[in-house]
N, C-alpha and C positions, 0 to 999 in steps of 0.2 A: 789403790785409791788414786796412783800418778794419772793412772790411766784414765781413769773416769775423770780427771780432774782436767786435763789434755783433751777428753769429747767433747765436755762443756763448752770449754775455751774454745773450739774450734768450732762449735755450731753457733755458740755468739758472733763473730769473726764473721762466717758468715752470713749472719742476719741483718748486723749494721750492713754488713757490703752493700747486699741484697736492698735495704731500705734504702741506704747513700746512694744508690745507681737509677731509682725510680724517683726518687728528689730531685737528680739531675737533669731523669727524661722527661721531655715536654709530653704533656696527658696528653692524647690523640684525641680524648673522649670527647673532648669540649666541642663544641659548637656554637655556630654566632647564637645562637636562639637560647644556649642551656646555660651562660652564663653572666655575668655582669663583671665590671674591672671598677674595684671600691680603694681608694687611692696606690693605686697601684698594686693589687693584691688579685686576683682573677674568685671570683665567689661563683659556687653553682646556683641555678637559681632554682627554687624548691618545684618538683613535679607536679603541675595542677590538676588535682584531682574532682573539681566542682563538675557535674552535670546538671542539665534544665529537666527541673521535676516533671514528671508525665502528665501531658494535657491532652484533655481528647478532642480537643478541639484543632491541635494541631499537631494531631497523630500523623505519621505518616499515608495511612489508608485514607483517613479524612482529608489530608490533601489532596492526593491521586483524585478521590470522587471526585473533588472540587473542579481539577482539571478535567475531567471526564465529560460531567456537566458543562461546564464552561466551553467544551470545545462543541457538545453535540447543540448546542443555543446558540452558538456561533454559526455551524453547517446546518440548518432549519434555516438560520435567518438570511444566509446565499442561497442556499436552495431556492428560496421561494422569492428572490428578486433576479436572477442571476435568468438573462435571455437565452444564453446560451444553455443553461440546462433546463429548458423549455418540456424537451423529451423525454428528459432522465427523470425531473419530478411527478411525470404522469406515473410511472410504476413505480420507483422509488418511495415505498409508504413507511417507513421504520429503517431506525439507525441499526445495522445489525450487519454481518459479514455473510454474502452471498453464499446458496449453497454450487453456484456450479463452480467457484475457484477450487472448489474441493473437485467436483465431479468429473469436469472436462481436462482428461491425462495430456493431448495434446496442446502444448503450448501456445501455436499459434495461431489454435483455434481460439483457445482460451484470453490470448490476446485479441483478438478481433470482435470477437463477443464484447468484452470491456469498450474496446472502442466503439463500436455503435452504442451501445447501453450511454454513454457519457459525452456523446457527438465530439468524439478526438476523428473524424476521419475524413476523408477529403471529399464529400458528397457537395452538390454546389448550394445546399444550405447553408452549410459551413463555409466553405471557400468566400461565398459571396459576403459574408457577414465582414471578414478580414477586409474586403474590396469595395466596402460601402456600396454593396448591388441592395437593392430594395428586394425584401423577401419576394414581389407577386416576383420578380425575375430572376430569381436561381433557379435558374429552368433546368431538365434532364436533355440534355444534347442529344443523344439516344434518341427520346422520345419528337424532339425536334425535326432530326434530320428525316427521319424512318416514318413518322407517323405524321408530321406539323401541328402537333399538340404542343402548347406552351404548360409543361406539367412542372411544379414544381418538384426539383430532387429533393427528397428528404428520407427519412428514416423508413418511414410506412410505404411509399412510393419504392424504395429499393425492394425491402422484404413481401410486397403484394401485386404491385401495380404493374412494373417497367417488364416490356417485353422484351429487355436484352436477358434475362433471368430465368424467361419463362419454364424452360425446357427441366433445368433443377429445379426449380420452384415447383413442378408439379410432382417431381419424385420425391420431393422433401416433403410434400403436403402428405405423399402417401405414407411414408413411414411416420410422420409425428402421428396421422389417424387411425393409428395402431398405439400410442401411446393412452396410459391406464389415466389421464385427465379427461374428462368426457365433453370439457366446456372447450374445448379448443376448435376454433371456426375461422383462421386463421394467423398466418404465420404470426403477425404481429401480435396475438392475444397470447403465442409464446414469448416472447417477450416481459407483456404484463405480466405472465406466472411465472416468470422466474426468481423474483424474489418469498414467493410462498407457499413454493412447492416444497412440503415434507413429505418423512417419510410416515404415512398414514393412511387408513383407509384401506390397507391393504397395497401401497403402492410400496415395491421395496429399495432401495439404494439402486440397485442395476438398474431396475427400471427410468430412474431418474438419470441415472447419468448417460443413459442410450437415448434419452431425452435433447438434455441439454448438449451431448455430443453430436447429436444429426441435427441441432439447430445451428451451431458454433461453424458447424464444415459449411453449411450452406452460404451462412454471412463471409466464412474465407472464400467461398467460391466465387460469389459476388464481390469484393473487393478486386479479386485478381482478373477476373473477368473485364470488370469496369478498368480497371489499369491499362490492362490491354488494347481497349477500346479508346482508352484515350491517348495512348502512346500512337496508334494508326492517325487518328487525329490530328496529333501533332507534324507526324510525318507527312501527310498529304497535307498538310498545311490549313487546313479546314478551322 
């Protein structure tokens, strides 16, 4: 019995240790937020358990809609005052995500596509707007110099008109006129169909995107081309 009376004693021993050593150490647990100090005493402060009963009015998905709504009311109502998207609202008919971002793999065709589509490019429609040139005279210099036609440059005049272009312009007519949309009568009516071109009718994916991929190369063609033309420009000093 000494002996058992000896393990008692010695796991009481230490338990007080044990409890007297954690009395001594400062809690770590506390934080500024989890407690309060009531005359000098440190008190935890109890865990708040309250939540805001479910409303469906101000569910999460019912907000999202709201912004949704709220923003697509907001881009209708730029759209249709905004001068500069003049071009873009003629085919622009519905808030919806294009299908050639999907279609056209190259980049920078795929970029240049967007920039004519939303007049980001440096046509002297645009140019002139920034320069307070009166639209009859953002003339096509091209058409100036070459022909003494005062035409303006714009979106339609790039993609049908300007005979700095002509020569792709006619190989690009040939292969979109092998494309399965049968109302295309030019380039610029591509354009208009590419916001509602699906796949239907018998028309499938590949078809659309050998579509929207031989119209995309063309617009890069003419950008770089027009670049070129105006870099000589510059350098004869014209």
């Amino acid at each position: 019995a000494d002996h058992v009376s000896s393990y008692i004693t010695l796991i009481k021993n230490k338990t007080n240790s044990t409890n007297s050593s954690m009395r001594n150490t400062p809690n770590t647990n506390f934080t500024p937020n989890n407690f309060i100090i009531h005359h000098g005493i440190r008190k935890i402060l109890p865990v708040q358990k309250l939540q805001p009963l479910p409303s469906e009015r101000f569910s999460i998905i019912h907000i999202i809609k709201s912004f949704k709504n709220h923003f697509r009311d907001v881009w209708d109502s730029n759209l249709s005052i905004s001068t500069k998207l003049s071009y873009y609202r003629i085919y622009k008919l519905s808030f919806m995500k294009e299908p050639y971002l999907d279609l056209v793999d190259n980049c920078k065709d795929r970029h240049n596509l967007t920039r004519l589509r939303i007049s980001a490019h440096h046509l002297e429609i645009e140019r002139g707007r920034y320069r307070n040139v009166p639209k009859e005279n953002r003339i096509c210099f091209w058409c100036k110099l070459c022909l003494g036609s005062d035409i303006i440059e714009n979106e339609h005049h790039l993609l049908n008109e300007c005979d700095l272009y002509a020569t792709n312009r006619s190989i690009t007519s040939q292969k979109l006129s092998t494309a399965p949309q049968s109302n295309i009568t030019s380039i610029t009516n591509t354009i208009h169909l590419i916001p509602g071109i699906k796949e239907e009718g018998g028309v499938t994916v590949e078809e659309n995107a050998h579509f929207f991929q031989t119209l995309a190369r063309f617009i890069t063609f003419c950008f770089k081309r027009r670049k070129k033309f105006q870099e000589s420009l510059n350098s004869t000093g014209e």
